[in-house]
C-alpha positions as CSV (number, residue, x, y, z in Angstrom):
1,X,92.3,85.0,128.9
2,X,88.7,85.4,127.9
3,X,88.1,82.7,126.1
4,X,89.8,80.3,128.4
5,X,87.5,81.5,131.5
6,X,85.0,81.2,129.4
7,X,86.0,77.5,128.3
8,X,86.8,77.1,132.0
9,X,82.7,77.9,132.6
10,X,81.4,76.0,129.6
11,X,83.8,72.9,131.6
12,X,82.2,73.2,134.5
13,X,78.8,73.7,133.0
14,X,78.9,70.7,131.7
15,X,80.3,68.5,134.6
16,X,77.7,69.4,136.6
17,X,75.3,69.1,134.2
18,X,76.1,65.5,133.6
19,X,76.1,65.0,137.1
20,X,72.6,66.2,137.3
21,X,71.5,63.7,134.5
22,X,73.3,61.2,136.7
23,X,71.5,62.6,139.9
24,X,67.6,62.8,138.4
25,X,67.1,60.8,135.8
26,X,69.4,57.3,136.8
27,X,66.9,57.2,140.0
28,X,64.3,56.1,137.3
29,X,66.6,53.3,136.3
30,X,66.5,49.7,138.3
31,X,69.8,49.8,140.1
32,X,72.6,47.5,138.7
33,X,73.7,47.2,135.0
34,X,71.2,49.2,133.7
35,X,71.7,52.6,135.4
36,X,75.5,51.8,134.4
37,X,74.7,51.7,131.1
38,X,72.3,54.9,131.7
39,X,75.3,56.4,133.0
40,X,77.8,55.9,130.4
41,X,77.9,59.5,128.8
42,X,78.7,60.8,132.1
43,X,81.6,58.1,132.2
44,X,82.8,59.3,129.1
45,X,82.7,62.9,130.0
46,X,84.5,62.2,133.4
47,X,87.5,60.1,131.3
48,X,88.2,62.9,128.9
49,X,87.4,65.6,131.4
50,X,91.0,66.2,131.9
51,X,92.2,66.9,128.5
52,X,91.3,70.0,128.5
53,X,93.8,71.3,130.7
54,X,97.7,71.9,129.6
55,X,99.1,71.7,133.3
56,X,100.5,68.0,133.9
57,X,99.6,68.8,137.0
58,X,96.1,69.6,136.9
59,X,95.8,66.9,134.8
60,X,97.1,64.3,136.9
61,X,94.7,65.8,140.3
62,X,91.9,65.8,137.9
63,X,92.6,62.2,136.6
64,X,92.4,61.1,140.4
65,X,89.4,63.2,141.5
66,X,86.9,63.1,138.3
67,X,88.1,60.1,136.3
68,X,88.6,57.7,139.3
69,X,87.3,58.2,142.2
70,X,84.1,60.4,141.0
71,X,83.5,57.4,138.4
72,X,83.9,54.8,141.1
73,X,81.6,56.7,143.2
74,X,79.2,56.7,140.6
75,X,80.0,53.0,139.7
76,X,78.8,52.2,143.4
77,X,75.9,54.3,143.0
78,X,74.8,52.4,140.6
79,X,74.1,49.4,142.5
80,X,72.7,51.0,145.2
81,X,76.3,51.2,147.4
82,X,79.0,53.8,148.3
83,X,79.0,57.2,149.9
84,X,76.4,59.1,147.4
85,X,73.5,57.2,148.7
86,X,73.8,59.8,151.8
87,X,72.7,62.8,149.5
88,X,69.7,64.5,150.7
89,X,69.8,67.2,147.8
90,X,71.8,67.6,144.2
91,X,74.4,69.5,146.0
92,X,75.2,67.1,148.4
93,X,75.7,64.7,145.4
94,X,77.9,66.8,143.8
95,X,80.4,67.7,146.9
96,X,80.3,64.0,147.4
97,X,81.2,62.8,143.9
98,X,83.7,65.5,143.1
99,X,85.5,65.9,146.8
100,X,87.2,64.4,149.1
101,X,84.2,64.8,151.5
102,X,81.7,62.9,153.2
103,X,78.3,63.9,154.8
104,X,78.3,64.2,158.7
105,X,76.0,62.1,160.8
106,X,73.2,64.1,162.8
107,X,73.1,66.6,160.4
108,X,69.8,68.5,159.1
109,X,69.8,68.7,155.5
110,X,68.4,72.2,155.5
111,X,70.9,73.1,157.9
112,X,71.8,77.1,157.2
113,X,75.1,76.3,157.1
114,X,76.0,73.9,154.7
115,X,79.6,73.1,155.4
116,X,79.4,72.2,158.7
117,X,76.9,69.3,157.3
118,X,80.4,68.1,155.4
119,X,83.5,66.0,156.3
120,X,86.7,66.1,155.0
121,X,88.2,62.2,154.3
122,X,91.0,61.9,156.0
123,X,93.9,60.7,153.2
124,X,96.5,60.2,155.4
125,X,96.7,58.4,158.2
126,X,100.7,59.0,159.8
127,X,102.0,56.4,156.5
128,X,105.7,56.7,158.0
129,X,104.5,55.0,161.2
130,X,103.8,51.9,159.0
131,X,104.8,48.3,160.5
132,X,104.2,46.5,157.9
133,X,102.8,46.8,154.0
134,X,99.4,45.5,154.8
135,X,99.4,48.5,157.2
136,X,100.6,51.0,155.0
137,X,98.6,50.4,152.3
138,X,95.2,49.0,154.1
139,X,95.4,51.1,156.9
140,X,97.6,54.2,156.5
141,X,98.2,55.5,152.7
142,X,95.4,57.5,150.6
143,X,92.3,56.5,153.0
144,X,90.3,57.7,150.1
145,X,90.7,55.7,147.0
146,X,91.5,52.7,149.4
147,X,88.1,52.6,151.0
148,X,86.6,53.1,146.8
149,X,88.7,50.1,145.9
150,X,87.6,48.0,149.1
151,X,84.3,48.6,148.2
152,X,84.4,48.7,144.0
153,X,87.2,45.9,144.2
154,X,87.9,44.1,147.1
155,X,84.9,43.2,148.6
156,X,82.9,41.6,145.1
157,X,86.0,39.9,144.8
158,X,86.3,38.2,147.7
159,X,82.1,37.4,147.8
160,X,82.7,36.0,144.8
161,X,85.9,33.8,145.1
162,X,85.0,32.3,148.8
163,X,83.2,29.8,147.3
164,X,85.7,28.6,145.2
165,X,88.8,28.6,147.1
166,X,88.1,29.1,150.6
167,X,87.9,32.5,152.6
168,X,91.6,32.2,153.4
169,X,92.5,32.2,149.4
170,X,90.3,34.4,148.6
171,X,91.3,37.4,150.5
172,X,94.6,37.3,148.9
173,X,93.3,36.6,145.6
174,X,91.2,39.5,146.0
175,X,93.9,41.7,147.7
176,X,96.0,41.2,144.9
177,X,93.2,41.8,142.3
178,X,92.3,45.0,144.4
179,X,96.3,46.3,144.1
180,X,96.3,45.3,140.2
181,X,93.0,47.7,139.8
182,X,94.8,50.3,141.5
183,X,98.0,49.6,139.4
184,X,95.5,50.0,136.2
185,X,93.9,53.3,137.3
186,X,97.4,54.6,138.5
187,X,98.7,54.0,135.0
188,X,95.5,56.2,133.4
189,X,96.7,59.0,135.5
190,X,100.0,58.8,134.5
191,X,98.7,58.6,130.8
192,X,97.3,62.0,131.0
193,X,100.2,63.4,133.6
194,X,102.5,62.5,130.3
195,X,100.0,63.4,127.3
196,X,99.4,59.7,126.1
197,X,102.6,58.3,125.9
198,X,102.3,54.5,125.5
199,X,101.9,52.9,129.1
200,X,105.2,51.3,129.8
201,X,103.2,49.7,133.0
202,X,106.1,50.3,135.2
203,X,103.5,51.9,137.6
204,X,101.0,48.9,137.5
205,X,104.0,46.4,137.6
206,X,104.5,48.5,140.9
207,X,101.3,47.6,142.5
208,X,101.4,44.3,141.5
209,X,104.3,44.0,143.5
210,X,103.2,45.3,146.4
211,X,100.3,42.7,146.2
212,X,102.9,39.9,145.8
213,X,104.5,41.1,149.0
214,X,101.6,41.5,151.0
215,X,100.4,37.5,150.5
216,X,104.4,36.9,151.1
217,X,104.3,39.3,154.1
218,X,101.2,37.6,155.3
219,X,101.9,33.9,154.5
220,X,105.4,34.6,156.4
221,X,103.5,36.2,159.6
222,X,101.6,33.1,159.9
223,X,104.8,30.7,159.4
224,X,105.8,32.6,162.3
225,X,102.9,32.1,164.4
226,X,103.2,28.3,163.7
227,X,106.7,28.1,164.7
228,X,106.6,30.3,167.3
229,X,109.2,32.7,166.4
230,X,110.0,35.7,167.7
231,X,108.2,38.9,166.0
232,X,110.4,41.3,164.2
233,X,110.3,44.0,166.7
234,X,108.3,47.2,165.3
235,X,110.7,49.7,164.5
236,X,112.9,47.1,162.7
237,X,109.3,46.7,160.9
238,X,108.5,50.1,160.1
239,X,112.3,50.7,158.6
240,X,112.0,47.9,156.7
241,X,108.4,48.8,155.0
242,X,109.0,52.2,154.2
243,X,112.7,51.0,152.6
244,X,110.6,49.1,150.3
245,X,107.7,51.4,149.5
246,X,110.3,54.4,148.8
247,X,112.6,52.2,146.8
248,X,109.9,50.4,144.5
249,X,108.2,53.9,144.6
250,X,111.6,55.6,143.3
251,X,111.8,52.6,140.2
252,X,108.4,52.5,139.1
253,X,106.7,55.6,139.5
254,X,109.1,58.3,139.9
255,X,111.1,57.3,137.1
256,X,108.3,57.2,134.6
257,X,106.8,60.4,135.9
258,X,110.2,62.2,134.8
259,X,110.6,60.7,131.8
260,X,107.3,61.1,130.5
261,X,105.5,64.2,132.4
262,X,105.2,67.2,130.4
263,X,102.8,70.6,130.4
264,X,101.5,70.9,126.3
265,X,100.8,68.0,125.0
266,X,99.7,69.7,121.8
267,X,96.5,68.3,120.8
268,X,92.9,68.3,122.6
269,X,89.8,66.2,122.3
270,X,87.7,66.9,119.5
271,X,84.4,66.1,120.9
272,X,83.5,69.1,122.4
273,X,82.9,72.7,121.4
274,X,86.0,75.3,123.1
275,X,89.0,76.7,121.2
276,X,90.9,76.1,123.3
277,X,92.6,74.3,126.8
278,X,92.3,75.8,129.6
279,X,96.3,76.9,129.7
280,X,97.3,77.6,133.8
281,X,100.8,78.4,132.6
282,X,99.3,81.8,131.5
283,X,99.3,85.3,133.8
């Protein structure tokens, strides 16, 4: 028990330390590929920051929090984007990067008490009153790495297309490239939830889909519109949608997840110095 709260420590130590490197020094570094170069031993730290935990669990929260959505934070800060440019001090940064939290407007940064200067993102947003999948997923469902993606994903995407193939195009080119991202990053989690099995991709195929259906959805809404249909009337709407997120949900992510998830997976990463993982199945 020791040793683990001491590993526990040492963890912890070092996240924030690499978070501080990331803080101070990456300042000094012209924003764009450079700092995320500079930055890339704190990338690797956050990707293997998990394995050092035996709860699938813990694991799988970790793998959202640190290796995603802190590293996507940290992506955007690299080119001068994204929620940690509002730091005003190291711990600010830190909250930020780590949290689900976002700093308040109007707020002193000396302020005595500094929780009230924080703001818990809202993740949810009432997903069962959905009316439709662009709702539930762009409006509704897990606010947090939604917004991440929009920014990280979606919105470079798009710039970036428009030219190309029109701005029509190339929002659902860059929808669907946002949702196979997602699908990607949902699959890492799933590889630590279940110790490394080989990705089957069930859970990426699964985002994928729900990209597919949103350009149908969409292009169907606006054959509608030109032929002056009637609309599906909402609560017809919102059955529908949830049928089909909890069913494809059920098939590709549930599935896997039972198959696969386990507590000891019976090895740990070499790289760093602790005996041991840090084992929550212990009293």
């Amino acid at each position: 028990m020791e040793d683990e709260t001491k590993n526990l420590i040492s963890l912890i130590a070092l996240l924030l330390s690499s978070l501080g490197y990331s803080y101070v020094l990456a300042t000094y570094m012209t924003r764009g590929l450079a700092r995320v170069l500079f930055l890339l031993p704190t990338f690797y730290l956050l990707a293997i920051f998990p394995w050092y935990f035996t709860s699938s669990l813990v694991r799988g929260v970790l793998s959202f929090f640190i290796t995603w959505i802190a590293s996507f934070k940290l992506l955007l800060f690299c080119f001068y984007k994204g929620p940690l440019l509002a730091s005003r001090n190291f711990l600010d940064f830190v909250a930020v990067a780590i949290f689900p939290l976002k700093i308040q407007e109007n707020t002193h940064p000396s302020s005595p008490i500094m929780v009230a200067r924080y703001e818990l993102v809202t993740l949810f947003n009432k997903p069962y009153l959905a009316t439709s999948l662009q709702d539930f997923w762009g409006r509704r469902w897990n606010r947090l790495s939604s917004n991440i993606l929009r920014q990280t994903i979606y919105d470079p995407s798009q710039n970036v297309l428009v030219g190309f193939v029109g701005a029509g195009k190339a929002r659902v080119l860059a929808m669907v490239t946002t949702l196979v991202i997602s699908g990607v990053m949902h699959e890492l989690m799933f590889y630590y939830i279940s110790c490394g099995t080989r990705p089957t991709w069930e859970v990426t195929w699964f985002f994928v889909l729900q990209g597919i259906s949103m350009a149908f959805e969409g292009a169907l809404k606006y054959l509608a519109r030109v032929k002056g249909w009637t609309p599906v009337h909402p609560t017809v709407s919102n059955v529908l949608t949830l049928a089909f997120v909890s069913s494809t949900f059920s098939w590709f992510l549930v599935l896997p997840v039972w198959r696969s998830g386990r507590n000891d997976c019976g090895f740990r990463p070499k790289i760093l110095p602790f005996r041991e993982y840090i084992d929550h199945s212990k009293p």
